[in-house]
Steps between C-alpha positions, in 0.01 A plus 500: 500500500503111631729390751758412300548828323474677843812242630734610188429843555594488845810279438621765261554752818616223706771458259600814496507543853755168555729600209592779760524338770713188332720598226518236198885442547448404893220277333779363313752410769284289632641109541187336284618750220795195392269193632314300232114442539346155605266444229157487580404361124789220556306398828105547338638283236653281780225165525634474792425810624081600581446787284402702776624875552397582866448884544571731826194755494375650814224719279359574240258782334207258462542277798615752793723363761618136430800423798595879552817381744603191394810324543602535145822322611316190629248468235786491231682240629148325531473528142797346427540251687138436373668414126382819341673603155560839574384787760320771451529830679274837448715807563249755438448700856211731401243215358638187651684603816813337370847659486806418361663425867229219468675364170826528669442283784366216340718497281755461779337208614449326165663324243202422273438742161337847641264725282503880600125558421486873449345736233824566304475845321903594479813338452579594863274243657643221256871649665332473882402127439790399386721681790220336724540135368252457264537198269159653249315825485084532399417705175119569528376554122182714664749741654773574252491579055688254323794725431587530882397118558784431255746744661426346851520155320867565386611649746413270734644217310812676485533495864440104471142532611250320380135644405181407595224695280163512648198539275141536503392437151622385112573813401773621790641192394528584161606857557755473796646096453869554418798282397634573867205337657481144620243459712127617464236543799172499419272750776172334585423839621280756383671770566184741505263291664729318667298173409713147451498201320768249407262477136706831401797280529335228292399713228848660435675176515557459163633835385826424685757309351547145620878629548413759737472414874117589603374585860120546614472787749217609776203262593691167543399329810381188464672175361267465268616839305818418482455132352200645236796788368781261489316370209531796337878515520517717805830393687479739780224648716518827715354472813456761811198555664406142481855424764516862641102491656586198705693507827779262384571587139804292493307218625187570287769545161655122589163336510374635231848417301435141661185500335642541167678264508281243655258596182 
């Protein structure tokens, strides 16, 4: 069992275990249930805009401890006022030390597009992000069968999400890309060695449609990265670690935006 498949398992009983203790219909009185999404493809498409989706991660399984207490609150507005095109925010508690009170905050505090970055397994999640303010949900191809990345897919859409679908290689495309689906991330991850490179990113560049919004995921931190992908068609870039590690991510986010545009 990898990491991954250990993660779904667990969020299975997690699942469970909130569906008792928050009922679907209070889910469903919540204020964001009538609000309409800020589109995070309108801004990645936005020239104006850099492209970058800043992430809140205090952990992860392969790097530990990253900024444990942070001020989630702080570092959000950093992004944005940095000129990011959307936010990012891990709500996983178990394997990221995340939480959905974390996703609730900054979205309090921003205005920008906000990703809830979870491992989606039930419609119920798709229901909590949008009663927490989401604006687009992640589908991870590894973790789901095409069937329920469909079901997810609709569903969401239904609710006026949009869909991010996060894959690894050419055939998760193949099998779990749906009509629902806008935007593609491509995971420069290995998810069993944990080994990265933006060349996985490169390679599956051309098996998604020019029409189809594409992200590069894990291992961008350098300038350089981002300017070599852009050739590629990559119009946004997920970035964490690279702004979370440093003592100022806000700060560390807006020069490296200023960079990019400098280029």
């Amino acid at each position: 069992m990898n990491i991954l498949q250990e993660i779904i398992a667990h969020k299975y009983l997690e699942v469970a275990r909130n569906k008792q203790l928050v009922s679907s219909k209070e889910l469903e009185r919540s204020s964001y249930m009538n609000t309409s999404v800020v589109s995070m493809r309108e801004h990645l498409l936005n020239n104006d805009k850099s492209g970058i989706i800043a992430e809140i991660k205090r952990k992860s399984p392969s790097k530990g401890i990253i900024k444990g207490n942070a001020n989630i609150k702080k570092i959000s507005q950093g992004y944005e006022k940095a000129g990011v095109s959307g936010i990012s925010v891990l709500t996983d508690t178990n394997y990221f030390g995340g939480s959905n009170k974390d996703f609730i905050q900054v979205r309090k505090a921003n205005g920008c597009p906000m990703l809830r970055k979870d491992f989606m397994v039930d419609e119920y999640q798709i229901l909590e992000a949008k009663a927490m303010g989401a604006d687009i949900i992640l589908l991870i191809a590894a973790g789901i069968d095409s069937k329920k990345c469909l079901e997810l897919a609709k569903f969401s859409k239904s609710l006026g999400l949009e869909i991010l679908l996060e894959i690894h290689n050419e055939k998760e495309f193949e099998t779990h890309y749906n009509q629902h689906i806008t935007i593609v991330g491509v995971n420069n991850r290995n998810l069993e060695t944990f080994e990265v490179s933006i060349d996985v990113s490169k390679q599956l560049a051309s098996i998604i449609p020019s029409e189809i919004t594409k992200i590069s995921e894990s291992g961008i931190s350098h300038l350089d990265a981002v300017i070599e992908l852009k050739k590629y068609g990559y119009q946004g870039f997920l970035m964490g670690e690279a702004f979370m590690k440093q003592s100022n991510p806000g700060n560390a986010c807006e020069e490296f935006i200023n960079s990019i545009s400098e280029s």
